[in-house]
N, C-alpha and C positions, 0 to 999 in steps of 0.2 A: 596768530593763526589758531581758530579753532580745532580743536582735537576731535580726530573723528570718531564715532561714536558706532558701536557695532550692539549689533540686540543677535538675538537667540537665530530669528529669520535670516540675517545678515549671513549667520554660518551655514545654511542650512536647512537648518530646523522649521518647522512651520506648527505647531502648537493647533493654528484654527483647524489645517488640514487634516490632521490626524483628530481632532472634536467631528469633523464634518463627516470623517470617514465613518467612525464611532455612532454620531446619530442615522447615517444612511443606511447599515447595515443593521441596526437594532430589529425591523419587521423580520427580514430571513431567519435572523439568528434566533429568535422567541418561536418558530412556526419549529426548533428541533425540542424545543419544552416541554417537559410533562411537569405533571403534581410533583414530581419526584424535585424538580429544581425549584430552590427557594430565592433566588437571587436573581435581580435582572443585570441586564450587562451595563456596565460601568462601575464597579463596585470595586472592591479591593482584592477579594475574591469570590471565587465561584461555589453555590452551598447546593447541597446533592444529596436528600433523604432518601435511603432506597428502602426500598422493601423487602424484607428478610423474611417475611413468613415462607413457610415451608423449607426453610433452611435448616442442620443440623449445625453443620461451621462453616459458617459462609465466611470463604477467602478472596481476598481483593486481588486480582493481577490486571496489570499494569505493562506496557510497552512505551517505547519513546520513539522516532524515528524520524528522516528526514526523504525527501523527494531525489535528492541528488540531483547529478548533470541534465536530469532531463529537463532542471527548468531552462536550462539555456537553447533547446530547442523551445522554448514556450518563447524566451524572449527573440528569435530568430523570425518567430510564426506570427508574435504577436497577438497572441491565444493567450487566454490568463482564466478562463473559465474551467478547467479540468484539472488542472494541479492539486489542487486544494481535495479535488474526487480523490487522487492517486494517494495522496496523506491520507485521511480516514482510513480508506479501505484496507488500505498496506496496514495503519496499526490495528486494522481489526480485525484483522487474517492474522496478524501475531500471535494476541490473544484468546482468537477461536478456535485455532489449531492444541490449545491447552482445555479444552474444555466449555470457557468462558464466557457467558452474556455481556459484553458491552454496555455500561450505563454513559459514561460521559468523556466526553474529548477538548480539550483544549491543544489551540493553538498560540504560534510563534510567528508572525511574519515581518519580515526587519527589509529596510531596503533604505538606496539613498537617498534618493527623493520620493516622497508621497504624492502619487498620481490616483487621484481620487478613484479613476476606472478603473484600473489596475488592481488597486486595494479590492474595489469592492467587487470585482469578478472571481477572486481568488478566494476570497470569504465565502462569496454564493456557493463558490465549487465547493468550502470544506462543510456548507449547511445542506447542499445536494443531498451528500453523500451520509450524512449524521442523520438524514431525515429517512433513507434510503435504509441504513440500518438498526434505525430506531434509538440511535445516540442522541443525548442532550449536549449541542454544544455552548458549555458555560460559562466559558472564559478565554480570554487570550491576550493577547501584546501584540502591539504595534509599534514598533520602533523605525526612524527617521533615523541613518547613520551616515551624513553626509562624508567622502572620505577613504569609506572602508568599500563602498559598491560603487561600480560605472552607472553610464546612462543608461536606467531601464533595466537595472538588476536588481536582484533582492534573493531570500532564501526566506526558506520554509522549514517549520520543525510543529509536529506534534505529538501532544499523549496522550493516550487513552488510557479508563483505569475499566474494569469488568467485574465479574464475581464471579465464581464456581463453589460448591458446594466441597467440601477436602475431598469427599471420599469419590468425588466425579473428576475431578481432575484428570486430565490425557497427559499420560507423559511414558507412554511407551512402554511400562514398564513390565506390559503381557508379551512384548514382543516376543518373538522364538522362530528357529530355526523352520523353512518351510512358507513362514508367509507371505502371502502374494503382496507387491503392490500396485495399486492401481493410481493410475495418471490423470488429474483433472484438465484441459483445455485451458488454455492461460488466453488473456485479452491482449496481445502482442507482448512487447520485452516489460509487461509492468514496470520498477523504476529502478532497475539492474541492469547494467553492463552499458550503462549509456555513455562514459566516455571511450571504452570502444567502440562501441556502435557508430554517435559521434567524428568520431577519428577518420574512419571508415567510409561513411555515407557522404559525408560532407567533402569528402577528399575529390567524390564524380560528380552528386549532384547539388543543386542548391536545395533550399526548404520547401520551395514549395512546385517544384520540379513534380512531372506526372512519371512515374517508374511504370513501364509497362507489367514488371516480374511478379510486383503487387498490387497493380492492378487500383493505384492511388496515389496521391504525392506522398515526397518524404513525410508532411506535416502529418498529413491524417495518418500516416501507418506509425509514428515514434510516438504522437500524441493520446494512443487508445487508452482509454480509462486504465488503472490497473483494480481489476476484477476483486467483490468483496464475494469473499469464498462460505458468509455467514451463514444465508437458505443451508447451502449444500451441507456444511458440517452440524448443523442443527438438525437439519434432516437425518444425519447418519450417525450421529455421535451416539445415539442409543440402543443402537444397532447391534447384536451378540456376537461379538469377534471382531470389534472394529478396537485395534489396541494403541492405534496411534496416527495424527497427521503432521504434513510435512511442508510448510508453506516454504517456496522456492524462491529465493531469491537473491541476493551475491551469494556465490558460492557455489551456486548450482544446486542439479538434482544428490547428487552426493555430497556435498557440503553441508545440505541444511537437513537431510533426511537422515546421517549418521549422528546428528545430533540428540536422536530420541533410541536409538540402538543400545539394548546393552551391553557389558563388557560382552567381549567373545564373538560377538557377531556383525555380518559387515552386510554389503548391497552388492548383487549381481545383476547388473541393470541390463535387460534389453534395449540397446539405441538403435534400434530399428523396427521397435513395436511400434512408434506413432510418425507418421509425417509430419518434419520438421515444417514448420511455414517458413513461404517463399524468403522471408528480411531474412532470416538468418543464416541459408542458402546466398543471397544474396552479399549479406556481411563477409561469410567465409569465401566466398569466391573473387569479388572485388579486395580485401583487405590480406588474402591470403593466408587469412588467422590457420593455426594449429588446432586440431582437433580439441586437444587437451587443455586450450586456451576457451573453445569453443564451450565445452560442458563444465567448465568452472566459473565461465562470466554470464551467463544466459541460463534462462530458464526451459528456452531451446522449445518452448507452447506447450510447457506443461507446468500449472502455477500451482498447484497444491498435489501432493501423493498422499494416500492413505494405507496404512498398514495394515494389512485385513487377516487373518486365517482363511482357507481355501474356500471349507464351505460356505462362508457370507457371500461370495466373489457374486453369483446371481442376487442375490434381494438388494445388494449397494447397486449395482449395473442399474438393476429395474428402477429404483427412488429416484438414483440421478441424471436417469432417464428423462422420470417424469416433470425434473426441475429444469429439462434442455439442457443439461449437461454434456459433454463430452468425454468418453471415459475410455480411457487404453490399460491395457495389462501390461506394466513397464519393468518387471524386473520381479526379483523376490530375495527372502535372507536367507543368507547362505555362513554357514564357521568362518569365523575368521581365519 
């Protein structure tokens, strides 16, 4: 009896699918290229000349991140074009809340099976959003893990690296007793607090169920872009009195915004300066979440704070005005 014979595909793995994937996305992926990137994609790694002129000490930052549970509303909706938005943006709200310009992003995308659609909707969405903010996306991985994922799962990780100037840097450290902060408009739960959310929504309705309360299915309201807050902190970062911002996300508005606070001093937040949107009205009335649970797991429609002194509060209002922004007065520092 011959012995049966097992190859790489047999377990799995498919080698041509992931080459196939690799040459189909090559056009998106070059349209986020400037002069700055020396390398095309299939390489070993990604090379990335920037330009330094006008720099005293230009400092690299860097963030890592990943999408969470919300891709398993992607895999429920069978939506695979936004995700990849939601990475970018998130790591480059990271990094522009420090000060930072953006030059390139690499990604991670692992999954069991390689579904060539799949793959490459997820890709367009992370060269969308790299083209969207002027990132070079120069490299990435694709991994085949038959095994470790179901049918039609996968995850997502990416990094972006930035530069600032040392002496530009945002990291709060004007902060002081007295400053206002002010509230930016978030594009629904960006990619925080989705497995409650998750837990919650899907307990009443299905995915793609029409909610009257929102005024859209589940899909379209958990699947909104998560907003890149870039225009707006470029617009404001240079701005006399603007000493620090506060991208929102696990944690909440007090989690992520006491992080740039110094010793001595805490946040007295107005939670009734903005209307909450409907989902999360929604979330706490059907799931009967705690208040306390409510403003540590959500961003509750306000995805970036900025820390201002008093008298800025009119000329930031006016700029992020003029960029369509949304802007609430949500609290201020107060002694610990």
């Amino acid at each position: 009896m011959a012995k049966k014979q097992f190859t790489y595909k047999d377990s799995g793995v498919d080698i041509k699918a992931g080459e196939d994937l690799v040459n189909s996305i090559k056009g998106i992926v070059k349209e986020t290229h400037s002069d700055a990137v020396l390398s095309n994609i299939g390489g070993f790694g990604g090379f990335f000349s920037p330009n330094l002129d006008g720099f005293k000490k230009p400092t690299f930052v860097s963030s890592v991140d990943g999408v969470g549970t919300k891709l398993i509303v992607a895999f429920k909706a069978q939506k695979y074009d936004t995700v990849g938005q939601d990475l970018v943006n998130h790591c480059v709200n990271d990094i522009a809340v420090c000060g930072a310009t953006p030059l390139f992003f690499l990604d991670y995308f692992s999954t069991g099976k390689l579904e060539q659609n799949v793959g490459y909707e997820v890709i367009k969405g992370f060269a969308t959003a790299c083209k969207e903010n002027g990132v070079a996306l120069i490299g990435g991985e694709t991994a085949e893990m038959p095994d470790i994922y179901g049918p039609g799962e996968f995850d997502l990780a990416g990094t972006i690296v930035g530069i600032v100037d040392e002496d530009k840097v945002i990291n709060g450290a004007g902060i002081k007793e007295g400053n206002v902060l002010l509230g930016f408009k978030s594009s629904g739960l960006h990619t925080n607090g989705y497995s409650l959310a998750r837990k919650v929504l899907f307990s009443e309705y299905e995915v793609y169920d029409f909610v009257e309360e929102l005024g859209r299915t589940v899909a379209e309201e958990l699947l909104q872009v998560h907003k890149s807050y870039l225009p707006l902190i470029t617009a404001l970062k240079g701005i006399e009195g603007v000493h620090g911002f506060s991208h929102i996300t696990g944690g909440g508005m007090v989690g992520n915004t006491k992080r740039i606070l110094p010793e001595g001093l805490a946040l007295d937040i107005n939670w009734d300066g903005w209307e909450r949107p409907a989902v999360y009205k929604l979330i706490q009335e059907i799931g009967n979440v705690p208040e306390e649970d409510m403003q540590a797991t959500f961003n509750l429609g306000i995805g970036l704070v900025a820390v201002i002194d008093k008298y800025a509060k009119d000329e930031i209002i006016a700029e992020a005005t003029k960029l369509g922004e949304e802007v609430f007065e949500v609290g201020s520092v107060i002694q610990n």
